[in-house]
N, C-alpha and C positions, 0 to 999 in steps of 0.2 A: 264522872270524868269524861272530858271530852275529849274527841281526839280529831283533827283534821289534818286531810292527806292530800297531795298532789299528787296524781301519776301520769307521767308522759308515754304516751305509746302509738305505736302505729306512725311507721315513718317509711314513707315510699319509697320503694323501691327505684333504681336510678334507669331500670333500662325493662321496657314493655318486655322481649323476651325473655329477661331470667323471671319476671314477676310470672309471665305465664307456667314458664318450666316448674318454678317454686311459688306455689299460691299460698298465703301462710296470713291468719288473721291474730293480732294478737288482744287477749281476754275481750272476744268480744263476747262473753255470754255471761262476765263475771263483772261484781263491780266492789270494792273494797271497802265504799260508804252500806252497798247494800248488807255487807257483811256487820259493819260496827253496829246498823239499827237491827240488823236480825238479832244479835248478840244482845246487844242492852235489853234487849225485850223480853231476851230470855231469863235473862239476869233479874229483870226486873219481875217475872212472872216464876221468878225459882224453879227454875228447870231444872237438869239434873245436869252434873258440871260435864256430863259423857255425852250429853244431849248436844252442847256449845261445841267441847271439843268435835266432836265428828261432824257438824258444821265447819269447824278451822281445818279439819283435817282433811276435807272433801275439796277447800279453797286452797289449802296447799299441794293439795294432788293434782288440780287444775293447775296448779302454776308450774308444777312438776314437769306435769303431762307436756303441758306447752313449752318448759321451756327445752324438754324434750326432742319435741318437732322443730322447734325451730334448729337446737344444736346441730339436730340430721340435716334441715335445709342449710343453714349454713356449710356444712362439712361440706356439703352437692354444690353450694354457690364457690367457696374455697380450691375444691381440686376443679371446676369447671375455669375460673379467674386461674387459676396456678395453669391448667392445658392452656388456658388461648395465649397468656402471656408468653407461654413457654413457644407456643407457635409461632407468635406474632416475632416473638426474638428472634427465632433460627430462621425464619424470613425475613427480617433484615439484615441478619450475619447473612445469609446464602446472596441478599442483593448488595449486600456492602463489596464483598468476597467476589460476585460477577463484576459490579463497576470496575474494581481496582483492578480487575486482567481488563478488563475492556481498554479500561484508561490504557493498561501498560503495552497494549496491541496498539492502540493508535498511536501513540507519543511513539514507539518503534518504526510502526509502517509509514507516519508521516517522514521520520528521519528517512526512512529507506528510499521513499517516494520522492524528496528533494535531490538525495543523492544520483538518486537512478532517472531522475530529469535532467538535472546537471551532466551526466554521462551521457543520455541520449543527445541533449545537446552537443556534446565535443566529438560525438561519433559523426551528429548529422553533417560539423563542421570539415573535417576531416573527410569523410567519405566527398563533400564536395570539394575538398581540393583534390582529392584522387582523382574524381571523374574530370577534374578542369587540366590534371598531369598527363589523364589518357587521352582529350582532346588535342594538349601542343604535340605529344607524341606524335597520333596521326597526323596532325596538320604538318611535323616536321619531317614525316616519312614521307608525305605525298610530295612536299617540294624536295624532299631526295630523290625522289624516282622521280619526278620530271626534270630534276639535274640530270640524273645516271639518263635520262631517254636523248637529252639533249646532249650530253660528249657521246653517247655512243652513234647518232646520227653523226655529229663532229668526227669522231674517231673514222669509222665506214668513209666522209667525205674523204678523210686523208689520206686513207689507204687507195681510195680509188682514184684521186688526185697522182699519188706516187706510181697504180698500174699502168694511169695512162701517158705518164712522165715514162716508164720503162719502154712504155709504147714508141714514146717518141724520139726517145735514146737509141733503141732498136734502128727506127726511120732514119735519123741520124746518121747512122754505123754504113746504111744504104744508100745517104748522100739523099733521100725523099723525104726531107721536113724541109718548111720553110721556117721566113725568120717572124715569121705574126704567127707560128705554131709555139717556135720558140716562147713568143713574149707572153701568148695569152698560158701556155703550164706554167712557166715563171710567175705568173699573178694567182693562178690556184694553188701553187708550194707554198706562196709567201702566205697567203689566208689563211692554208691548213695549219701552215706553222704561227700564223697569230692565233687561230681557233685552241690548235692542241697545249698551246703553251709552250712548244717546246725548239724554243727558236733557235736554241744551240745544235740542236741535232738537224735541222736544214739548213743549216748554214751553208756545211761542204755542199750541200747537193745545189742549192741555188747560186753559188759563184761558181762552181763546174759546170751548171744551165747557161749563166751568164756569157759567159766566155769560149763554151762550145764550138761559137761560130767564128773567133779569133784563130781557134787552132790549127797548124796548119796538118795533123795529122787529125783529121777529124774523124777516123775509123777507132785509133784509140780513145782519142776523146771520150768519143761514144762511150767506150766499154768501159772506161774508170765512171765517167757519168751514171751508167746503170749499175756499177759495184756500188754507188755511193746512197745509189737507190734503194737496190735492193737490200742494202746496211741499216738505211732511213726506213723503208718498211719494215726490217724486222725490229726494230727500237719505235714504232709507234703502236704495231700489234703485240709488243712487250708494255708496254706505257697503258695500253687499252685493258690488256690480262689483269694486271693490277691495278687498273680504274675498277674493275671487274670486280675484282678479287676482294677490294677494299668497301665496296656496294655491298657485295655478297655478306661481309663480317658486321658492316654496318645494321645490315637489314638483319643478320642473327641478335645483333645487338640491340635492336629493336623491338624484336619478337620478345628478347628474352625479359626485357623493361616491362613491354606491353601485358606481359603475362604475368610480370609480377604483378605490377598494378592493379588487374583485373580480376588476382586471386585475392589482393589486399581489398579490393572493392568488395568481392563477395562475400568475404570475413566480415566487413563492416557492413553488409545489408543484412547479414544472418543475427550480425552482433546488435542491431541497430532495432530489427522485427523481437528478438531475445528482450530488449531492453523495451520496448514498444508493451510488448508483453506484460513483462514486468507491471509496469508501469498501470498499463490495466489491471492486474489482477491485486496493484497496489492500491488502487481506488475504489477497487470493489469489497478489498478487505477494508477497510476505512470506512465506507458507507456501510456495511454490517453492524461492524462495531460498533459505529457510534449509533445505531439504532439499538444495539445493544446494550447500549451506554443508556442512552435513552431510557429505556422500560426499564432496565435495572433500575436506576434515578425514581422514576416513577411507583415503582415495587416498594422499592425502600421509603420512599414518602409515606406512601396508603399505608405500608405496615408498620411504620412509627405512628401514625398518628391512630392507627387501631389498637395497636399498643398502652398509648399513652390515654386513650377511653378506656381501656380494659383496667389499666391500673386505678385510672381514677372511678370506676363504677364499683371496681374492689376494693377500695379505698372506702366507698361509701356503704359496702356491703360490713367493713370493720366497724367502723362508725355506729352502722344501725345497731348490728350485733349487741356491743356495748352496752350502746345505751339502753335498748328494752331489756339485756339482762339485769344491767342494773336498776331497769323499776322495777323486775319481779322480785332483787332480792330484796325491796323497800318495802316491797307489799310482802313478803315472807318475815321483815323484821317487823310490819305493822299485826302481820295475824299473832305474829310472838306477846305481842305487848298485850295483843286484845285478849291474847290466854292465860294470860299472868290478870290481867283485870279480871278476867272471869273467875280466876282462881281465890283472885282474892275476894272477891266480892264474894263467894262460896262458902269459903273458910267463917267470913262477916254472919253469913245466914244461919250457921250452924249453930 
């Protein structure tokens, strides 16, 4: 009886480093044809049936042995492929898990960083109309005080207009004025009272000037002319008090503007450097992250795609397994048949 066998064995390993870590040669000292001609010969030379068997049983103890080592190298190739996979996973959950806050840090700081530019804008807008409200301010106080400088040189004109009117009222009273004294006070009343505004209150005194020299008691004259006088200067240093007095409330009113403005100014430089701020250390968070983003990105590539080697070289380490156990057990079903041949062929000799 003949009998012919195919066996496949020895199938490489997928990756130089686990083949160094696990060296593992399969039957290479054995051969299953060398077994059927040792067998027949024995058979044919009537051996003794214990003679063949421990022949079969030597070849099945090698297959034993072997498929022994390899079980152990495989269990080693097994929990080594089950660690790295298991690494390689919770390295890409730990880079999936970094992206998604990175992401969710950017997509936040970008929102925040639009916001807080748009603010800084309506601050920068705002703080310049403030500075453009404390400019008219000043520019409207300095032409008030060269108003208030110019009535009060007017106002002084007037009063000393009307001293030297009393002067001449006085001269008058002594019969020692003339009448181009008379006419040139007469043209400084009428000035004062166009300058001061107040042309109702020189009225009386300039037709009492006027007419001074018609009168024939010109001693009284005199004296109601200086009552009328000295009436008209206390109503123009009344008129002056409260030009005064109204400068004075103006200029409080001024300060009190100017001060607002100048603390809403400083509000809005502090508010504005805050937001400036901001603003940097919003772009500074953002260029992080997204570098962060980056290498996580990165991470999680390299350790998918070492992943998906790990799986497939373990995938090939299932495969070999397999197959070479299933040619031992072909050569274990082949030593079975060749001991049933021997048996029988024994039983034949007897």
């Amino acid at each position: 009886m003949k009998v012919a066998i195919t066996l496949l064995v020895v199938l490489a390993l997928a990756n130089a480093g686990m083949v160094q870590k696990f060296p593992l040669t399969y039957g290479g000292k054995r051969s299953i044809m060398n077994i059927m001609v040792e067998v027949e010969n024995k058979i044919k030379a009537h051996s003794p049936l214990d003679t063949i068997k421990g022949v079969l049983d030597n070849f099945k103890s090698a297959v034993a042995q072997e498929q022994g080592t390899h079980d152990e190298v495989y269990g080693a190739q097994k929990a080594e492929c089950e660690s790295e996979i298991a690494y390689r996973r919770a390295e890409v959950e730990d880079a999936t898990g970094t992206l998604k806050i990175a992401n969710g840090i950017l997509k936040t700081s970008n929102i925040l960083l639009k916001k807080t530019q748009a603010t800084l804008g309506e601050t920068e807008n705002i703080l310049n109309t403030v500075s453009q409200h404390i400019g008219l301010i000043n520019d409207a106080r300095k032409e008030d005080t060269q108003s208030y400088n110019r009535g009060a040189v007017t106002f002084n004109d007037a009063i000393n207009a009307i001293d030297d009117s009393l002067d001449l009222a006085a001269a008058l009273a002594k019969g020692g004025a003339s009448l181009i004294q008379v006419a040139e006070m007469t043209t400084k009343l009428m000035k004062a009272s166009v300058a001061t505004k107040m042309n109702k209150a020189f009225m009386a005194p300039l037709a009492a000037l006027s007419q001074i020299t018609q009168e024939e008691d010109s001693v009284g004259a005199a004296e109601r002319l200086a009552q009328l006088l000295q009436t008209l200067r206390t109503n123009v240093e009344e008129a002056w008090a409260s030009y005064t007095a109204e400068n004075t409330n103006a200029l409080a009113l001024f300060t009190q503007q100017k001060d607002l403005y100048l603390a809403s100014q400083v509000r809005l430089d502090e508010s504005k450097g805050r937001l400036s701020s901001k603003a940097e250390n919003l772009q500074g968070v953002i260029s992080v992250q997204t570098a962060v983003a980056q290498a996580a990105t990165n991470k999680r590539q390299r350790n998918q795609t070492l992943w998906d080697d790990a799986a497939d070289l373990c995938h090939s380490f299932d495969v070999e397994y397999e197959a070479v156990t299933a040619g031992r057990r072909q050569e274990l079903v082949l030593v079975q048949e060749l001991e049933r041949l021997a048996e029988r062929r024994a039983a034949e000799q007897q």
